[in-house]
C-alpha positions as CSV (number, residue, x, y, z in Angstrom):
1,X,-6.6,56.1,8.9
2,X,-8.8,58.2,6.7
3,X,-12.6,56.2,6.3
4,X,-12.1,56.2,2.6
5,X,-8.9,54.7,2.6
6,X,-8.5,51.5,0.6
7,X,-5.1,50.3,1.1
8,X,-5.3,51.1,5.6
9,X,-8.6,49.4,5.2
10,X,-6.7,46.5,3.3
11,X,-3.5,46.5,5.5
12,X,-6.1,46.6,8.6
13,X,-7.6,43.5,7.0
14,X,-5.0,41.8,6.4
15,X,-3.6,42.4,9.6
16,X,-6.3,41.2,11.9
17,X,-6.4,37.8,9.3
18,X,-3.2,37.1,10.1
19,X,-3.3,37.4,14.3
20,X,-6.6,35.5,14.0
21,X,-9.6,38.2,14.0
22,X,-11.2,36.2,11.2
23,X,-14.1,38.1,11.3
24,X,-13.0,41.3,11.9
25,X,-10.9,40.9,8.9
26,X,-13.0,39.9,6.4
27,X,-15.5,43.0,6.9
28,X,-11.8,45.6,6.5
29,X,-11.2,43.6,3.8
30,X,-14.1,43.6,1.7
31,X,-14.6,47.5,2.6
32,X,-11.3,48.3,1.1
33,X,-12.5,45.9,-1.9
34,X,-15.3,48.3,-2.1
35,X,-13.1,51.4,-1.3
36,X,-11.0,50.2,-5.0
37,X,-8.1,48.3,-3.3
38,X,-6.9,45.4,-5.7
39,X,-3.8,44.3,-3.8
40,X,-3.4,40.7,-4.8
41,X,-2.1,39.9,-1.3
42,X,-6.0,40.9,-0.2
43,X,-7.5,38.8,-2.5
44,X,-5.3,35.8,-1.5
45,X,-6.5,36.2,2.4
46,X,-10.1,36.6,1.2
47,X,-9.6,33.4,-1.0
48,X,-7.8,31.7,2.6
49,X,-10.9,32.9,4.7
50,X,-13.9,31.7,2.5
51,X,-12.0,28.6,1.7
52,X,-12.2,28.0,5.7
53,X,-16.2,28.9,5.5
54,X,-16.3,26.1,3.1
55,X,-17.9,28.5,0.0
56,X,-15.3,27.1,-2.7
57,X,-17.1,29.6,-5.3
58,X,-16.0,32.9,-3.7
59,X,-12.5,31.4,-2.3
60,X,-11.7,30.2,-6.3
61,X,-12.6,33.9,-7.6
62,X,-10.5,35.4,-5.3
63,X,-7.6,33.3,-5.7
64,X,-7.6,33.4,-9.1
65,X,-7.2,37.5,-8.8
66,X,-4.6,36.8,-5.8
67,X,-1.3,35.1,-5.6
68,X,-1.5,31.7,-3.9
69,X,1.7,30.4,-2.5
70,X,2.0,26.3,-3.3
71,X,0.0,25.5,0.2
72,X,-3.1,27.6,-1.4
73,X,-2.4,25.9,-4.5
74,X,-3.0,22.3,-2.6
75,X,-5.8,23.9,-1.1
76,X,-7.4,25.5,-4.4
77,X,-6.8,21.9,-6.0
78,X,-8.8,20.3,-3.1
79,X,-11.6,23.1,-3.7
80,X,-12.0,21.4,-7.4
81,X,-12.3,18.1,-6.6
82,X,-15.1,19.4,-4.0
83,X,-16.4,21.0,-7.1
84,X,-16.2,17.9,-9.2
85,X,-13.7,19.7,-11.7
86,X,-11.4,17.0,-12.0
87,X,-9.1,17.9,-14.5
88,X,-8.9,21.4,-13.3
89,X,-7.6,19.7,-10.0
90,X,-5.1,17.1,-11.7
91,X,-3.5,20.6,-13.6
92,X,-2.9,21.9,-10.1
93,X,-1.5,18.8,-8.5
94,X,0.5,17.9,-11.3
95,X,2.1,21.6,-11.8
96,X,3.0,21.3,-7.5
97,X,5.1,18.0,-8.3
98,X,6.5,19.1,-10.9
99,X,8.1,21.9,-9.6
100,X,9.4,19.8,-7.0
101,X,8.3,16.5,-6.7
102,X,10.9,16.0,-3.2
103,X,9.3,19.0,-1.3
104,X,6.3,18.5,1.7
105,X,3.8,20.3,-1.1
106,X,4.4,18.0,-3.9
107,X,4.3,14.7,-1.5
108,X,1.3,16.3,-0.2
109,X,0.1,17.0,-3.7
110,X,0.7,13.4,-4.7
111,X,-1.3,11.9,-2.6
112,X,-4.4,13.8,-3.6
113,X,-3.6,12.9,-7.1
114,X,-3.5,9.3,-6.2
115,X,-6.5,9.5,-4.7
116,X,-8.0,11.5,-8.0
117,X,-7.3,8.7,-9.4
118,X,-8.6,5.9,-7.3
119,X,-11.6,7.8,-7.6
120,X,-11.5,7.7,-11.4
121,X,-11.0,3.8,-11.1
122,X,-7.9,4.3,-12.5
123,X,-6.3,2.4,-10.0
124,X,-2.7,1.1,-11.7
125,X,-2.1,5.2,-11.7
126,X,-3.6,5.5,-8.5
127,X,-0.9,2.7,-7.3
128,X,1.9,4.2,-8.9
129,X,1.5,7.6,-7.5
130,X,0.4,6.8,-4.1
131,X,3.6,4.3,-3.7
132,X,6.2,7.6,-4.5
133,X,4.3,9.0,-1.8
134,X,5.4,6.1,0.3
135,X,8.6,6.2,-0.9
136,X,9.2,9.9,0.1
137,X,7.1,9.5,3.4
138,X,7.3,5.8,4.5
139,X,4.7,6.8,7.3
140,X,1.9,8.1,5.7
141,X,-1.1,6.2,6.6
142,X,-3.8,7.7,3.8
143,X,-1.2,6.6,1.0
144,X,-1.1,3.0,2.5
145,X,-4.8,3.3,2.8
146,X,-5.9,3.9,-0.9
147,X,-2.8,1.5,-2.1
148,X,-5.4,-0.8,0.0
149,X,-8.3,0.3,-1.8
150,X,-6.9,0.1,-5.0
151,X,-5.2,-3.4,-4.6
152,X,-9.0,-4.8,-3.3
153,X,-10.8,-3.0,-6.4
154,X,-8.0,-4.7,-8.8
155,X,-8.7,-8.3,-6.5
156,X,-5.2,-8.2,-5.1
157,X,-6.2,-9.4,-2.0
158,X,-3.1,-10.4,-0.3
159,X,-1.3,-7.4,-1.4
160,X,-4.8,-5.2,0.0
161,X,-4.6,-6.7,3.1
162,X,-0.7,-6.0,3.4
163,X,-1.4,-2.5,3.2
164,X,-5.0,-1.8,4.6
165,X,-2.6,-3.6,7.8
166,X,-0.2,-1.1,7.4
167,X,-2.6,1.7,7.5
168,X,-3.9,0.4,10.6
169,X,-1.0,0.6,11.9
170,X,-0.1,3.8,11.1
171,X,-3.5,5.5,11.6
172,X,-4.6,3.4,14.8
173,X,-7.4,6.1,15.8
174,X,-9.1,6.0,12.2
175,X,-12.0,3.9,12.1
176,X,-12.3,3.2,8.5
177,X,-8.7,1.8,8.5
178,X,-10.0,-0.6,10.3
179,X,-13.5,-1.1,9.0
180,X,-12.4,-2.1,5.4
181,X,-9.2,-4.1,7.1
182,X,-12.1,-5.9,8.7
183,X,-14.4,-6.5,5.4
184,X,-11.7,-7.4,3.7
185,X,-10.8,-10.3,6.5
186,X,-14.0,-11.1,6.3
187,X,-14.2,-11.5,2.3
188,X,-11.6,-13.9,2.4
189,X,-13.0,-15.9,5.8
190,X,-10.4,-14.3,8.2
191,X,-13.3,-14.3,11.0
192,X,-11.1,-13.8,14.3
193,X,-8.9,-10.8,11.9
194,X,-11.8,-9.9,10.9
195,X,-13.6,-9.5,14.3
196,X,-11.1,-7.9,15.8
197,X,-10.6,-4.8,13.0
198,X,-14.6,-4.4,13.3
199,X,-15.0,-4.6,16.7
200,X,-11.8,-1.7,16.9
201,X,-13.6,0.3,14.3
202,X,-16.9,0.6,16.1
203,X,-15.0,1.4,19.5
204,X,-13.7,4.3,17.3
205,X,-17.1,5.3,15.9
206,X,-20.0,3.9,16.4
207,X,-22.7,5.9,14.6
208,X,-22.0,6.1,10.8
209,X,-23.2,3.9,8.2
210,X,-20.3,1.9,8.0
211,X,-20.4,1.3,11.9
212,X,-23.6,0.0,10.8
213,X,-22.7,-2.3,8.2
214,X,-19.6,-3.8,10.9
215,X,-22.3,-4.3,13.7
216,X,-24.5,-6.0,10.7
217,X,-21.5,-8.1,10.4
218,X,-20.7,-8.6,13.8
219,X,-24.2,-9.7,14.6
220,X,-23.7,-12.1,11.6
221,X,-20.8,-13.6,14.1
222,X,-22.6,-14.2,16.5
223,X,-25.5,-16.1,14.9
224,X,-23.0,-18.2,13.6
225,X,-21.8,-19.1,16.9
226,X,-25.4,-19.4,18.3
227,X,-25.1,-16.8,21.0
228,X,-28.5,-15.3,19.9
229,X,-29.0,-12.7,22.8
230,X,-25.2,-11.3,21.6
231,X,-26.9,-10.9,17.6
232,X,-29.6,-9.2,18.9
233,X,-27.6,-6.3,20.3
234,X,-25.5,-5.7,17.9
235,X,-28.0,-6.3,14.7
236,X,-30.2,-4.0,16.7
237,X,-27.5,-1.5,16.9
238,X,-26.8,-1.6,12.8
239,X,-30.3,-1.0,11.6
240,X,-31.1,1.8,14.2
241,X,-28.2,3.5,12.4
242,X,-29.3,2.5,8.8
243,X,-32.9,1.4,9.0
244,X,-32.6,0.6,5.3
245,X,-30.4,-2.1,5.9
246,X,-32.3,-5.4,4.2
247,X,-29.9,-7.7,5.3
248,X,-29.6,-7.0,9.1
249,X,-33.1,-6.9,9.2
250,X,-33.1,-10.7,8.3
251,X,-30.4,-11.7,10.3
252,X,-32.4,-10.0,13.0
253,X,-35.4,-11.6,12.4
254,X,-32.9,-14.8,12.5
255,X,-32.1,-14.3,15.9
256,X,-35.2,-13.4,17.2
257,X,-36.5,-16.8,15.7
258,X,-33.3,-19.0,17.3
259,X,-34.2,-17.6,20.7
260,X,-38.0,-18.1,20.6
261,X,-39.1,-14.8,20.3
262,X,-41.8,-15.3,17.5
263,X,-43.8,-11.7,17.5
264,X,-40.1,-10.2,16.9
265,X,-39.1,-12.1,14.3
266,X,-42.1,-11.5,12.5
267,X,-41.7,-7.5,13.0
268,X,-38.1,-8.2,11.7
269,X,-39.0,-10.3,8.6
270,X,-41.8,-8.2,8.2
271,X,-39.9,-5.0,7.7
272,X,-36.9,-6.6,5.5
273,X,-40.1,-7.7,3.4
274,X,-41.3,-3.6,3.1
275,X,-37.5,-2.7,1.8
276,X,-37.6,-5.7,-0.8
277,X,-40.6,-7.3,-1.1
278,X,-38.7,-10.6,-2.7
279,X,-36.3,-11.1,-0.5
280,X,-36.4,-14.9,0.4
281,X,-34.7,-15.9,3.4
282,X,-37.2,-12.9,5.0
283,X,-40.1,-14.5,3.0
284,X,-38.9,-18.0,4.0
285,X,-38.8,-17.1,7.5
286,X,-42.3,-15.4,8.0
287,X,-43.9,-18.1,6.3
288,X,-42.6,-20.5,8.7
289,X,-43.5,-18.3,11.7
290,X,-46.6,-17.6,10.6
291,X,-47.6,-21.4,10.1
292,X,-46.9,-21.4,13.5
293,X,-44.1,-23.9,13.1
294,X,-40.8,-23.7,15.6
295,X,-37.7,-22.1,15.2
296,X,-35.3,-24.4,12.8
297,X,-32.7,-25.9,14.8
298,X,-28.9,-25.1,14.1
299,X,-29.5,-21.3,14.0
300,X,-29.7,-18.8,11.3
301,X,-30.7,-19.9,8.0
């Protein structure tokens, strides 16, 4: 191959892509770009290779000068919501279904549309495209998952829960099936449901900000049920996660108060009071405390 050859520079490129020399590849290809190649198949692999290095601006402009198959397309569709061009997106997804709304593309591309919409808060479209996803894949766990979503936004609970269950089912190793199966239990006074969907999604991940606010929750159990020491841990646990977390901060400061540990509570109370300053069952608390009265009986406040 001659140095200044384009298209062996572009064939090279597109060669080493394809076998997996990412890197490789995308130095041949952009030297044959340079060199004057304009084959459309090399723009389509450099859209495919920034798209994986997550720069959405470079993999649009090169797809728009390549020809993306109908995976790309879900993939260039996905690149505009990222890039908060909605209706750009919704153009792609609906153009995938309609060319056939039975093939794995189009379900694939319904989905996303679905949850387009549920992210619009237009959830009776959301609901309507996410259930022909269900129809055409009964076991899709996402669809069932944002039919959940949708149904709790609208305040169909009992139809929410159905689904939210079935996503759980479906998707047993996802933790936010089971985090917002769990706060939704616990919205409508499930407790032992509700329990046992938190406790599964903290065994699945136990360092986000929703881990945080089901340890807040579980803690919130637990004073309930008077075992102090057992609120502790876990309300301990939520706001070294989310230290902004007003309400576990109370509830800690709760527990710290039932089991006789004064200067703790205080600390506790003390910090909800710095995140908002009004916030009366923290202001209630410390001025108890620091009138030097006792711990209320019958546990958290």
């Amino acid at each position: 191959m001659r140095p200044d050859d384009p298209k062996g520079w572009s064939l090279l490129g597109r060669t080493d892509y394809y076998v997996g020399r990412k890197d490789e590849a995308v130095a041949e290809l952009l030297k044959a770009e340079a060199l004057g190649d304009k084959s459309r198949e090399m723009y389509t692999v450099l859209g495919r290779y920034y798209a994986d290095q997550k720069d959405w601006t470079k993999a649009l402009d090169y797809f728009q000068r390549g020809e993306p198959t109908p995976r790309d397309m879900l993939l260039i569709g996905q690149m505009y919501v990222f890039q908060g061009n909605l209706e750009r997106a919704d153009s792609i997804y609906r153009a995938i279904i309609d060319r056939d709304s039975t093939a794995r593309d189009a379900q694939f591309a319904m989905g996303e549309l679905g949850k387009l919409r549920f992210r619009q808060k237009d959830y009776p479209t959301a609901l309507t495209l996410l259930q022909r996803r269900i129809a055409l894949d009964p076991n899709n766990g996402e669809a069932y998952y944002y039919i959940g979503l949708s149904y709790k936004e609208m305040k169909q609970y009992s139809e929410a829960l159905a689904a939210l269950r079935q996503a759980a089912t479906i998707d047993t190793a996802k933790a936010e099936r089971h985090f917002w199966l769990g706060i939704l239990y616990a919205q409508q006074d499930s407790v032992p449901e509700a329990k046992r969907a938190l406790l599964r999604s903290v065994e699945l991940d136990s360092t986000s900000k929703t881990a945080a606010v089901a340890y807040r929750q579980l803690g919130f159990y637990r004073l309930l049920e008077k075992d102090w020491n057992g609120a502790i841990a876990l309300l301990e646990r939520a706001v070294q996660i989310n230290a902004q977390d007003v309400q576990a901060w109370v509830w800690l400061g709760q527990g710290h108060q039932n089991s006789g540990n004064r200067n703790k509570a205080i600390e506790s109370y003390k910090r909800a009071l710095e995140i908002e300053p009004k916030q009366p069952d923290a202001a209630k608390g410390l001025q108890i405390l620091q009138k030097g009265a006792p711990a209320p009986p019958g546990g958290a406040q």
